[in-house]
FIGULUM-644926 format. One record per atom (N, C-alpha, C, O): x, y, z. Coordinates in steps of 0.1 Angstrom, whole numbers, padded with zeros to 4 digits, always signed. Layout:
REM residues N
XYZ...
This chain:
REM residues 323
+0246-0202-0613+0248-0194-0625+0260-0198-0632+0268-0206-0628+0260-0191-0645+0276-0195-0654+0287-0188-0643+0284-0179-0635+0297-0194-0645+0306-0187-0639+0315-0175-0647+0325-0169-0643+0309-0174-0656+0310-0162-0666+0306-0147-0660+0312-0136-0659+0291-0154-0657+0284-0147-0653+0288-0143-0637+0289-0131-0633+0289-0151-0632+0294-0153-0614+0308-0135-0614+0307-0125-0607+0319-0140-0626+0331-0134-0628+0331-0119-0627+0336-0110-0620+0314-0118-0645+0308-0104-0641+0304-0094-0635+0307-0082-0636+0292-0102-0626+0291-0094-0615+0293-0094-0604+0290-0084-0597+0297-0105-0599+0304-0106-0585+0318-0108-0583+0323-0118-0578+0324-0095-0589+0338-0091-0585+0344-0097-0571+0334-0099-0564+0353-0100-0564+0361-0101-0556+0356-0093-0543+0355-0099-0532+0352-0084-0544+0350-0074-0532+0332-0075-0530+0326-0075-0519+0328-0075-0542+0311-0076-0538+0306-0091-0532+0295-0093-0527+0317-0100-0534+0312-0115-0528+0318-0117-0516+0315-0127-0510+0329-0105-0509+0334-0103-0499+0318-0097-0490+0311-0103-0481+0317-0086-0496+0305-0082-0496+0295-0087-0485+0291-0082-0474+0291-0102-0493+0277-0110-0486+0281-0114-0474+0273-0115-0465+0303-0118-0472+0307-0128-0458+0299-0116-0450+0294-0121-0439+0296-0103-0452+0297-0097-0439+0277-0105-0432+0274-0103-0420+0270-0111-0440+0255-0109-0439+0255-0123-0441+0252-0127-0429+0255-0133-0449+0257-0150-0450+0269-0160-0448+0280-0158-0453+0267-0167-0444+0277-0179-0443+0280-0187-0460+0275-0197-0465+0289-0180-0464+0293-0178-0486+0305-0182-0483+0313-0177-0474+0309-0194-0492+0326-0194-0498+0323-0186-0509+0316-0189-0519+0329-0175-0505+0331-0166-0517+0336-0168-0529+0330-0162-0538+0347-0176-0531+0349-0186-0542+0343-0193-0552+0347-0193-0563+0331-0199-0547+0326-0211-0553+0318-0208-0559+0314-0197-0557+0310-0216-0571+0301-0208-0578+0298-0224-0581+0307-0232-0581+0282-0228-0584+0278-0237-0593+0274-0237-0601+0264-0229-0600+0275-0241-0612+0267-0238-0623+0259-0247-0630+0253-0246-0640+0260-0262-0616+0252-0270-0619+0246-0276-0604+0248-0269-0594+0240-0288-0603+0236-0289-0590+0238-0307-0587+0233-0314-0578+0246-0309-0600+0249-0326-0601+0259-0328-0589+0257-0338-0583+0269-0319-0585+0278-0327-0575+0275-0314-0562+0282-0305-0563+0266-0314-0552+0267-0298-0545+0262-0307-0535+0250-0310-0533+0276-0315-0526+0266-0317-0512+0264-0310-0505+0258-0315-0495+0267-0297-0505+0261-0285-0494+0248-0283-0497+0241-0280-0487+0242-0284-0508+0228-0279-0511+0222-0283-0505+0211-0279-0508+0220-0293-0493+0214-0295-0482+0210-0282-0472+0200-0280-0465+0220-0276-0474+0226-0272-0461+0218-0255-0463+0214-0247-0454+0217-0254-0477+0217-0238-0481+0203-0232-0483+0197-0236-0493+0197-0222-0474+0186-0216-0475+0186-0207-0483+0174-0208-0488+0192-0196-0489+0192-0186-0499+0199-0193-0509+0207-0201-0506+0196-0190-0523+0200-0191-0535+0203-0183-0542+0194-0180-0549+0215-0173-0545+0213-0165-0554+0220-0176-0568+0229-0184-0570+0207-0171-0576+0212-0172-0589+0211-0161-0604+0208-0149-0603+0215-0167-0616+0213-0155-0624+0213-0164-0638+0210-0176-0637+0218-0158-0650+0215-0168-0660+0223-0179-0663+0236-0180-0664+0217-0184-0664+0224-0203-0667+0219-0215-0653+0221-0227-0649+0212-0203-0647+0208-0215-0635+0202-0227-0641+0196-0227-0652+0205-0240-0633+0193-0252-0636+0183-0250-0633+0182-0241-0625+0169-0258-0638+0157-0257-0635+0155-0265-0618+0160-0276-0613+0146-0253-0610+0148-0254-0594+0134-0265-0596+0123-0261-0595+0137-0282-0600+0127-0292-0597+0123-0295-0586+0129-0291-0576+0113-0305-0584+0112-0311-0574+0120-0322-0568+0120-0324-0556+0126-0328-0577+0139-0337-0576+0150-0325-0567+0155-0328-0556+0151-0314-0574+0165-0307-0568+0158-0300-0551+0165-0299-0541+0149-0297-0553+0141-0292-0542+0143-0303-0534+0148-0299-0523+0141-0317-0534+0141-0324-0524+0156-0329-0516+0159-0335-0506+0164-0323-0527+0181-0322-0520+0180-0305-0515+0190-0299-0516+0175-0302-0512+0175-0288-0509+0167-0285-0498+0162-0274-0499+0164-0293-0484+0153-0289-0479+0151-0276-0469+0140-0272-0463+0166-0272-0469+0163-0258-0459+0163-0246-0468+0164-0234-0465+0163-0250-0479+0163-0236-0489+0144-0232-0490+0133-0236-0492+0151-0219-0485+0139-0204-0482+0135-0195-0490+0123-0193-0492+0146-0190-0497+0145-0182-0509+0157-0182-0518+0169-0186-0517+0148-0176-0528+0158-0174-0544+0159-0159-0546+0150-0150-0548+0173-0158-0546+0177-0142-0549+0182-0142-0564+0193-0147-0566+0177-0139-0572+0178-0140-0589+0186-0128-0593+0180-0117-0590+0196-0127-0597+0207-0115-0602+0202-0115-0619+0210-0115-0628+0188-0114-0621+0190-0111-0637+0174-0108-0635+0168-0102-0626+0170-0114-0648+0153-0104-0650+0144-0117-0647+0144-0121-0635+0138-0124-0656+0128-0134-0655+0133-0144-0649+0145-0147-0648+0122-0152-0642+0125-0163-0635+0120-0177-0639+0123-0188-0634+0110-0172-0650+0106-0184-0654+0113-0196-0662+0107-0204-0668+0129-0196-0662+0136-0205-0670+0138-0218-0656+0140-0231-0656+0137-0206-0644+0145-0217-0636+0135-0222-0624+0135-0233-0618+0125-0209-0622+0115-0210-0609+0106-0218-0611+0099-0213-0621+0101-0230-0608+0092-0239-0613+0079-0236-0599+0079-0230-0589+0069-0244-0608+0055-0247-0596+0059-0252-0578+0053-0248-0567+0073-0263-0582+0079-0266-0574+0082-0260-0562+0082-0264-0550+0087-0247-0570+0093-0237-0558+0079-0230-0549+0080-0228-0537+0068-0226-0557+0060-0222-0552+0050-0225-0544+0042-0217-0539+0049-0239-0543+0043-0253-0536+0052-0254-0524+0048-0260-0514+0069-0245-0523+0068-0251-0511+0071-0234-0506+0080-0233-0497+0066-0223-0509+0068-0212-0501+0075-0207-0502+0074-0197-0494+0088-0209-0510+0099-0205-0512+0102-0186-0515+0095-0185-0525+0106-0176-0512+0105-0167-0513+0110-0164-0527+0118-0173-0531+0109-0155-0535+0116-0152-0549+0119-0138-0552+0111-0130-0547+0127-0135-0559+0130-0121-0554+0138-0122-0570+0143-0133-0574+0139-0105-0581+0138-0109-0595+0147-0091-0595+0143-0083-0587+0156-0088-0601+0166-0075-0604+0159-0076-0618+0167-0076-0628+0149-0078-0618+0143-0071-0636+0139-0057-0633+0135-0052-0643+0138-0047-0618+0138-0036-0623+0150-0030-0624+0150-0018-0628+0162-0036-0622+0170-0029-0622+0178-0034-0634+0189-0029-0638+0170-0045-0640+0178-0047-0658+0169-0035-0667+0174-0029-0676+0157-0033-0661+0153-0024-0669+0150-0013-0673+0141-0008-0679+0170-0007-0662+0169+0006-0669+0174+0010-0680+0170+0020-0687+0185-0001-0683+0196+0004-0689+0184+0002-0710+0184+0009-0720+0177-0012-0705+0165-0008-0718+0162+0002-0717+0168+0009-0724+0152+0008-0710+0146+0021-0710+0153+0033-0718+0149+0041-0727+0164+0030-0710+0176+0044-0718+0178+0041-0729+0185+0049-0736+0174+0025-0736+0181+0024-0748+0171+0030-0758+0174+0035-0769+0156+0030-0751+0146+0030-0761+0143+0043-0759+0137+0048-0769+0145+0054-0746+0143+0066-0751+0153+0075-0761+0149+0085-0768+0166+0069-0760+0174+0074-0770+0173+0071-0786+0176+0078-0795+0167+0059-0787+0163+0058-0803+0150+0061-0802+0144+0060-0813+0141+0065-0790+0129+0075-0796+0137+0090-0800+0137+0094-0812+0142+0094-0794+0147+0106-0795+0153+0110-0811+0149+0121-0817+0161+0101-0814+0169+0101-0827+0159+0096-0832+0154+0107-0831+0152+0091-0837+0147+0086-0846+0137+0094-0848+0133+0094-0859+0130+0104-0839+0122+0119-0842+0132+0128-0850+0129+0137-0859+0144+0126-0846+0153+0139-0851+0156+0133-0860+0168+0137-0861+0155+0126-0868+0160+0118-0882+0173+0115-0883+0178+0112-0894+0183+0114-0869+0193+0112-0866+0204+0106-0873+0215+0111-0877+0200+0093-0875+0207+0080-0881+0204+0085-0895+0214+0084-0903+0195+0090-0900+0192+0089-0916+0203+0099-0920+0212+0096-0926+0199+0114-0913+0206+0126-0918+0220+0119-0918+0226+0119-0928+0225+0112-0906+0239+0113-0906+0245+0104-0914+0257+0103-0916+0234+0093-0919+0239+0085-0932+0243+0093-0947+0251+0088-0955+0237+0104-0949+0235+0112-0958+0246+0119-0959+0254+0119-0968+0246+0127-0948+0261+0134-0947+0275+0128-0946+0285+0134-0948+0273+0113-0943+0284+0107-0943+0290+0101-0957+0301+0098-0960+0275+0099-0967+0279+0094-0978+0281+0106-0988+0289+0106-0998+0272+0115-0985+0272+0126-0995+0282+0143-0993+0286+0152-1001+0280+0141-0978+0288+0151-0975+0281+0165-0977+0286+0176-0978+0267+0161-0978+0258+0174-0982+0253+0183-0968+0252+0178-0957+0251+0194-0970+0247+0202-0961+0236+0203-0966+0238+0211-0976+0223+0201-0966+0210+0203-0970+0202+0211-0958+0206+0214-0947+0190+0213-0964+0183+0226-0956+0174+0211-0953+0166+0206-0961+0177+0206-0941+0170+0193-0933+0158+0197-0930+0152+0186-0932+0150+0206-0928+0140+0215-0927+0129+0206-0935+0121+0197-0932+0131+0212-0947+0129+0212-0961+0128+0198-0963+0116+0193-0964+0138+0188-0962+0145+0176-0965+0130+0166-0954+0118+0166-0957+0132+0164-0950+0128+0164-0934+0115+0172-0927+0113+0175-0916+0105+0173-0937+0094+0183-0930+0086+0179-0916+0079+0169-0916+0087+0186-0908+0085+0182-0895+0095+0173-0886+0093+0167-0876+0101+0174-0891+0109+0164-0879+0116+0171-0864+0114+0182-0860+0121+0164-0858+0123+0170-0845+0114+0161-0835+0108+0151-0839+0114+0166-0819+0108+0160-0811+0096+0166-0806+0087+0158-0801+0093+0179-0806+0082+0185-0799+0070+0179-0804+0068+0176-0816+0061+0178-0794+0042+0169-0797+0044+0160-0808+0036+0159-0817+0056+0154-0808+0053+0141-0814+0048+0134-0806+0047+0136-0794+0043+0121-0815+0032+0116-0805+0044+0095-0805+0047+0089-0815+0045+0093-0793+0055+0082-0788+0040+0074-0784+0030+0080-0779+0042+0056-0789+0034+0050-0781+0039+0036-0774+0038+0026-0781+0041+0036-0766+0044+0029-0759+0031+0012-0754+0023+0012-0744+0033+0006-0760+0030-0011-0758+0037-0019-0748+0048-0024-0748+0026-0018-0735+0032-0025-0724+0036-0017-0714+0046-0009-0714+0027-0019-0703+0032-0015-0694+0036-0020-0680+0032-0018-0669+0047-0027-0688+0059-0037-0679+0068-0025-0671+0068-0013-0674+0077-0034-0658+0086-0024-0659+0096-0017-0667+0104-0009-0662+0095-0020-0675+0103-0015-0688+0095-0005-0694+0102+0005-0695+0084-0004-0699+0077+0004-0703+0072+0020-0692+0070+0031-0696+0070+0014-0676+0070+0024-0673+0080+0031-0669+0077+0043-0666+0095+0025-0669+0105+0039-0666+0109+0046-0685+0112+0057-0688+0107+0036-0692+0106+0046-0706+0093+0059-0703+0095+0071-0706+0079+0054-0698+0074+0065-0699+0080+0076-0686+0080+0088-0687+0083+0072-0678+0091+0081-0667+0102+0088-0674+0101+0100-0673+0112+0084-0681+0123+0090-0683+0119+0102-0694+0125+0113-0696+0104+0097-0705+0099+0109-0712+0094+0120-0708+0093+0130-0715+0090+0119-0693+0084+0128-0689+0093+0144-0690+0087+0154-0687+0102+0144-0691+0108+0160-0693+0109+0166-0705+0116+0177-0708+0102+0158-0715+0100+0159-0729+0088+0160-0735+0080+0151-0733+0085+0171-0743+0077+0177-0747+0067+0163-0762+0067+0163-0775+0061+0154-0752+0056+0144-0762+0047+0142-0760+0044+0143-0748+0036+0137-0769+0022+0133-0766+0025+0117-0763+0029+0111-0773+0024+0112-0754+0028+0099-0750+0011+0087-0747+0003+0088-0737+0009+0077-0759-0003+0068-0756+0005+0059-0752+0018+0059-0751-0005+0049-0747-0002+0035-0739-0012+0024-0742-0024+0028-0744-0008+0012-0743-0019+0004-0747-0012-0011-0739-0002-0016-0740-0026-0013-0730-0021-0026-0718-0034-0031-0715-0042-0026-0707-0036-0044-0722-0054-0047-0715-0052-0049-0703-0058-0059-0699-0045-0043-0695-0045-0050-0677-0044-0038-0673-0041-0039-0661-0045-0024-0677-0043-0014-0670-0057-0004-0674-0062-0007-0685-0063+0003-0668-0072+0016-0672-0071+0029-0678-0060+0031-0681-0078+0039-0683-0075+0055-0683-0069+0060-0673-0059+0067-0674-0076+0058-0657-0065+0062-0648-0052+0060-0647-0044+0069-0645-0049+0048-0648-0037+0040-0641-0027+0047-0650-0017+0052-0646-0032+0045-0663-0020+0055-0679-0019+0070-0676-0008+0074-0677-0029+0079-0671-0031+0090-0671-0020+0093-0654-0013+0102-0651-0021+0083-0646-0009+0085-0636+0003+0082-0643+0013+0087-0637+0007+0076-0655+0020+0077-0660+0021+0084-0670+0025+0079-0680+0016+0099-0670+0015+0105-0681+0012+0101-0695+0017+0105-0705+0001+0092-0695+0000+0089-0709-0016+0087-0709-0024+0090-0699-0018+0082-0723-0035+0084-0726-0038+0067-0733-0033+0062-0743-0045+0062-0725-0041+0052-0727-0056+0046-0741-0068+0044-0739-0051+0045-0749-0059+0039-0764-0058+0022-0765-0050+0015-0759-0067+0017-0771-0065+0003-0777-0052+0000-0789-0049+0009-0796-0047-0008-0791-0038-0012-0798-0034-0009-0807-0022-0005-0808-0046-0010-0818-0046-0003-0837-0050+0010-0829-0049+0004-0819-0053+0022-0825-0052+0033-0824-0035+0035-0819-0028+0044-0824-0032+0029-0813-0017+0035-0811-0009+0031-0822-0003+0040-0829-0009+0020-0825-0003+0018-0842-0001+0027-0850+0010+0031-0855-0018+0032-0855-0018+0043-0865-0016+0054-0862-0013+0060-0872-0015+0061-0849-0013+0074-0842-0003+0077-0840-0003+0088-0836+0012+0071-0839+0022+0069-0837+0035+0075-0837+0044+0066-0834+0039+0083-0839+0055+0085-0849+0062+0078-0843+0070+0075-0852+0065+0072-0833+0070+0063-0827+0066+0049-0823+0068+0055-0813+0063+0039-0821+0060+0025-0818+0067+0020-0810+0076+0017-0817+0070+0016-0795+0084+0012-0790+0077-0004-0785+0065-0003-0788+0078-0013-0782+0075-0023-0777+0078-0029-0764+0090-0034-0763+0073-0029-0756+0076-0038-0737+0067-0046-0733+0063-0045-0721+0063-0054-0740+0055-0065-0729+0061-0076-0736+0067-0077-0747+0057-0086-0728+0063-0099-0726+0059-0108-0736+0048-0107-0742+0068-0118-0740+0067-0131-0752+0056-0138-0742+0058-0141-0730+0042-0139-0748+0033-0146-0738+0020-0154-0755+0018-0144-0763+0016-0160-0758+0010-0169-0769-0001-0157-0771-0005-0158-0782-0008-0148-0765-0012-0139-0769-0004-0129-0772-0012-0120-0774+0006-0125-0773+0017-0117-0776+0022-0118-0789+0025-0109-0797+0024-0137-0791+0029-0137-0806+0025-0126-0818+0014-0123-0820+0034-0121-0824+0031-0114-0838+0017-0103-0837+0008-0101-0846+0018-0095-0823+0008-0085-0819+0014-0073-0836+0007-0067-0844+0025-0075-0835+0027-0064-0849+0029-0075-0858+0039-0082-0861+0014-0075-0863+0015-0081-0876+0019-0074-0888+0025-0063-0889+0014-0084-0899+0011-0071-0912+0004-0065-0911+0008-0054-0915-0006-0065-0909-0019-0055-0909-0018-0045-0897-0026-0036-0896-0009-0047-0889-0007-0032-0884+0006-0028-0886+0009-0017-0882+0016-0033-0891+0026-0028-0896+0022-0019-0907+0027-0008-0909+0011-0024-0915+0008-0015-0927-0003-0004-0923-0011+0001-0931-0003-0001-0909-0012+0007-0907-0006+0019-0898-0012+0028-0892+0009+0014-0898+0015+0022-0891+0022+0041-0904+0027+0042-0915+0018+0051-0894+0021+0063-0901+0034+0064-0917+0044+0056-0916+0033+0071-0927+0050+0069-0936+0057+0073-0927+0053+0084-0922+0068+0068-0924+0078+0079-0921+0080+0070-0904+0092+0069-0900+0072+0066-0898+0070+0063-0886+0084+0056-0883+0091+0053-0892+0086+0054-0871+0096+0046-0863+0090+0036-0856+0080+0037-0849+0098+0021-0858+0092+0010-0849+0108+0003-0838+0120+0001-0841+0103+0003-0827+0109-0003-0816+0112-0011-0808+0107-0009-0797+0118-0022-0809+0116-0034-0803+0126-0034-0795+0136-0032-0802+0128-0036-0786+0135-0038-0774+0133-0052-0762+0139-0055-0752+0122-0056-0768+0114-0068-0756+0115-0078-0766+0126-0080-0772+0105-0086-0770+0110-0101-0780+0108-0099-0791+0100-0091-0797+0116-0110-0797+0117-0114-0814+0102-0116-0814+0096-0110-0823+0096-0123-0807+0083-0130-0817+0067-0120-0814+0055-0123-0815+0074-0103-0810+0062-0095-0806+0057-0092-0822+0046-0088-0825+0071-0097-0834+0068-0087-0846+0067-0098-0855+0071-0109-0851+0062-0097-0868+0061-0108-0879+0071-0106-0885+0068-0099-0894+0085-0109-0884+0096-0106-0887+0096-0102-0906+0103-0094-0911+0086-0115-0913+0087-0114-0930+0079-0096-0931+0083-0086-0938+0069-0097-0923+0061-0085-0926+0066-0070-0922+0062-0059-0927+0077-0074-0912+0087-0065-0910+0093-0057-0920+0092-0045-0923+0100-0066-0924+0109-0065-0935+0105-0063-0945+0114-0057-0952+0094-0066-0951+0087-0059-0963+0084-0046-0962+0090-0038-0970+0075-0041-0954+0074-0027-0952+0088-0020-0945+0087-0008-0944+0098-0024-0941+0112-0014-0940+0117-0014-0952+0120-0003-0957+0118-0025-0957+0122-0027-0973+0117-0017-0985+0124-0014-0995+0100-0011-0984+0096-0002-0995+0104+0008-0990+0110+0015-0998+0105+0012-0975+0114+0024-0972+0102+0032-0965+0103+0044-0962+0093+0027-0964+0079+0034-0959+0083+0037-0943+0088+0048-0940+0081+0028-0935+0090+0029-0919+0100+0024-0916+0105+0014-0921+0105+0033-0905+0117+0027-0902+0110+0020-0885+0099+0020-0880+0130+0011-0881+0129+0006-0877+0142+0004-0865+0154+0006-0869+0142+0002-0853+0152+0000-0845+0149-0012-0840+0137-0011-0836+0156-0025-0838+0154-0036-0839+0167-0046-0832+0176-0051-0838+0163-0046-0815+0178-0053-0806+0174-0069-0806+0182-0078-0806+0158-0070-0807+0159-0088-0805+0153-0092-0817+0146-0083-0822+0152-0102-0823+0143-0107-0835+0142-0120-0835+0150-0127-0828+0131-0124-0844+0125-0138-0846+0131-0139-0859+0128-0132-0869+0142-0151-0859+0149-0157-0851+0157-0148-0847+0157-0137-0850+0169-0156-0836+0177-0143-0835+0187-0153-0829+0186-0159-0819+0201-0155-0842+0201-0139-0846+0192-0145-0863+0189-0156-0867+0190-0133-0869+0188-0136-0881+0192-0145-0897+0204-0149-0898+0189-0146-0901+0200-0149-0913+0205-0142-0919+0200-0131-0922+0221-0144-0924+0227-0136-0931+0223-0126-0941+0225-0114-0942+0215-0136-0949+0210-0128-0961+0193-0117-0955+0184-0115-0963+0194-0115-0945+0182-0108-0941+0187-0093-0947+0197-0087-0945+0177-0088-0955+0177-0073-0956+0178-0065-0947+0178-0053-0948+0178-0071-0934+0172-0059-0923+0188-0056-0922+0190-0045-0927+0196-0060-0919+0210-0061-0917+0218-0045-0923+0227-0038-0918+0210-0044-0933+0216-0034-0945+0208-0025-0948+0214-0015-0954+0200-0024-0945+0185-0017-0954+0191+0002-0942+0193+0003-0930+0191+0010-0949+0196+0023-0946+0184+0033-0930+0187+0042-0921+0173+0026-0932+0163+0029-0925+0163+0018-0914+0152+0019-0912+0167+0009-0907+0168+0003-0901+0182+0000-0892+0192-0003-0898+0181+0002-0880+0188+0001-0872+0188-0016-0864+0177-0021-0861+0201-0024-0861+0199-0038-0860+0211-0038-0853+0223-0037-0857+0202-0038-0838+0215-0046-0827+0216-0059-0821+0206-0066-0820+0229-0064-0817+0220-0077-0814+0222-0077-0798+0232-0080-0792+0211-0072-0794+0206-0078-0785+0210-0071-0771+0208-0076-0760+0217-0056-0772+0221-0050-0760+0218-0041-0754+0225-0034-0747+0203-0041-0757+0199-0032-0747+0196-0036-0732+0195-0026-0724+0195-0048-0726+0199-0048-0713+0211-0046-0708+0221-0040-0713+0209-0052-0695+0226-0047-0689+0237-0055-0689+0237-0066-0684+0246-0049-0695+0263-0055-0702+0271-0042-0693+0267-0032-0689+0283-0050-0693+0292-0041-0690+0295-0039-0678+0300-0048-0671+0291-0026-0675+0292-0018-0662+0278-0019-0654+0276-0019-0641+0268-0019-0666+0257-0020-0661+0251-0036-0650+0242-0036-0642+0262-0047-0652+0257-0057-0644+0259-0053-0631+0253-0057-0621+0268-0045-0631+0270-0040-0609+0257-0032-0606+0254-0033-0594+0249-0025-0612+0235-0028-0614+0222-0037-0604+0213-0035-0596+0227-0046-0611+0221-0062-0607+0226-0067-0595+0219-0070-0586+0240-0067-0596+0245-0069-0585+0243-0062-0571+0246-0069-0561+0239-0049-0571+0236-0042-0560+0220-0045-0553+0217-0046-0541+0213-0046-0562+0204-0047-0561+0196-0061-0553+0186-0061-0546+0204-0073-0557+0206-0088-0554+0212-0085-0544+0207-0087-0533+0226-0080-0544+0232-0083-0527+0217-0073-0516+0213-0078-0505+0214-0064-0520+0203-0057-0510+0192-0064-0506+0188-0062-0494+0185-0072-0513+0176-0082-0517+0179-0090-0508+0169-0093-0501+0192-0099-0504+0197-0103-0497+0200-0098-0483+0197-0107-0475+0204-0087-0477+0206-0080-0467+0188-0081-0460+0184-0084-0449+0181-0078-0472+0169-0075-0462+0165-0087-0457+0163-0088-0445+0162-0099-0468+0162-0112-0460+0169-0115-0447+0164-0123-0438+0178-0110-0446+0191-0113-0432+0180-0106-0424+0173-0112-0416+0179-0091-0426+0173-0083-0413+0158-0087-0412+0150-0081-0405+0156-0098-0419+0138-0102-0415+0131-0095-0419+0121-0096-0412+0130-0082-0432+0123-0077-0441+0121-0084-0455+0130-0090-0461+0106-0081-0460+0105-0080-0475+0112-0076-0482+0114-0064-0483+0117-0090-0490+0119-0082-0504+0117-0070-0511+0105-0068-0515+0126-0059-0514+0117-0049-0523+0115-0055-0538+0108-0048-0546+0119-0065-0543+0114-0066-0555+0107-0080-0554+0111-0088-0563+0102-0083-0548+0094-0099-0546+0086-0098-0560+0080-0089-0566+0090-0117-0563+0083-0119-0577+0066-0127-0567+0065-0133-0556+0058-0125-0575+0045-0134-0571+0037-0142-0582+0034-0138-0593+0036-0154-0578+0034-0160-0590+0025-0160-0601+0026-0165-0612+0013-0153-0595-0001-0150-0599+0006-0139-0611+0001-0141-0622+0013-0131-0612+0020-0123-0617+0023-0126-0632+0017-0120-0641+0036-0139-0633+0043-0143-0639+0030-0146-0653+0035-0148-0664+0018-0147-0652+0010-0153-0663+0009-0135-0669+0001-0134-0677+0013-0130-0667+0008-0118-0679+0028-0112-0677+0030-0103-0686+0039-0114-0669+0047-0105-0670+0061-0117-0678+0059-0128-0681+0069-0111-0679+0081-0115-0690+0090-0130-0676+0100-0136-0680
């Protein structure tokens, strides 16, 4: 991993941590695999972002390595066919990157039913006390109807964390059923039905070539006035020009952490535009949240030692429909 990254989340004491369970210079960190004559030697791998690609070239300097303990979400930058040809175990902290999204996307569901950001642009510029009521007809959270696209891990702890909230919650996932949604509290519809039905739109499934530009124009323009759209998962789920047209008439709004491109261009309206919300890019875990990751990877690790499964084992068959 970067050693940025290494600095992050494996403080001093949590790399103390592993001496108690692996044979670790706690110190050392690679962030590449050009000079590592130990890699011979090393059966676990933790890595996280910035790893090199695990080839067959590096694989064959590697021959007692067993498993890959991954301190971040997806594995596909680094886990090749390679690794899976020779049995290698794989193990992925994307449930545990995806709480801190979850919490990002029920909070701008929340606000963005309560007209949150708008009112408080108003009052900030105008200083008005208006009868929001009036201003605002219907707004608020009760039996609004939230729909949720994707039902990744990301999507089902957003629909878990809704659950204490009074919302009509759809789902739309061609790999899941009416049952399987109706166990996660929701009702599960085809795609343009959640579009149009919506006051909310949030987005979680994965950048996959059937994924490209799932919110085109023609369902951007099919989406409710007034509606809220959510992206939290990739730039290329949305047609970024068609985006921006329809936030631009002021028709829907918009909460918006990753985009195509990203970051955007300067001169992008989205940046400015009063109905649109534009982060770059932090709804995963930063901060405090990487000890997070870190707990979850050193545990990952522990069980390997005591000759148990992984609790979060990646499987490859998997990786063709997940992020």
């Amino acid at each position: 991993m970067g050693r940025r990254h290494r600095d992050a989340m494996f403080p001093p004491a949590e790399r103390q941590r592993l001496t108690a369970y692996v044979d670790i210079d706690p110190d050392h960190v690679a962030e590449d695999f050009d000079d590592e004559p130990a890699l011979k030697d090393v059966e676990i791998l933790i890595t996280s972002w910035g790893c090199p690609v695990l080839d067959e070239d590096l694989l064959a300097r590697a021959p007692a390595l067993k498993a890959i303990v991954h301190a971040a979400g997806s594995v596909k930058h680094h886990v090749t066919q390679a690794c899976w040809d020779r049995g290698i175990a794989v193990s992925s902290a994307a449930a545990a990157n995806a709480v801190p999204v979850a919490e990002y996307t029920v909070a701008a569901i929340l606000f963005a039913n309560k007209r949150v950001l708008e009112i408080g642009g108003i009052y900030r510029e105008h200083r008005d006390v208006s009868d929001w009521s009036q201003r605002f007809p219907g707004f608020g959270n009760y039996r609004r109807t939230v729909g949720v696209v994707g039902a990744s891990l990301i999507g089902r702890k957003v629909l878990e964390l809704l659950r204490p909230y009074e919302l009509d919650l759809l789902l739309a996932d061609p790999y899941i059923d009416a049952e399987q949604a109706a166990a996660l509290d929701a009702r599960h519809v085809e795609l343009d039905e959640l579009v149009a039905d919506s006051d909310v739109v949030t987005l979680h499934a994965p950048a996959l070539p059937e994924t490209h530009h799932i919110l085109d124009a023609r369902r951007l323009a099919s989406m409710r006035d007034g509606a809220t759209l959510i992206n939290t998962a990739r730039g290329s789920l949305v047609d970024t020009a068609a985006l921006t047209a329809e936030a631009a008439s002021g028709r829907i709004h918009a909460v918006i952490d990753v985009t195509e491109p990203e970051v955007l261009p300067a001169a992008s309206p989205l940046y400015s535009l009063p109905n649109v919300l534009l982060t770059p890019h932090i709804a995963g875990s930063l901060g405090g949240e990487l000890r997070r990751i870190t707990s979850s990877a050193i545990d990952e690790v522990v069980r390997y030692c005591s000759q148990r499964p992984f609790a979060h084992a990646v499987h490859r068959a998997a990786l063709a429909t997940s992020a």
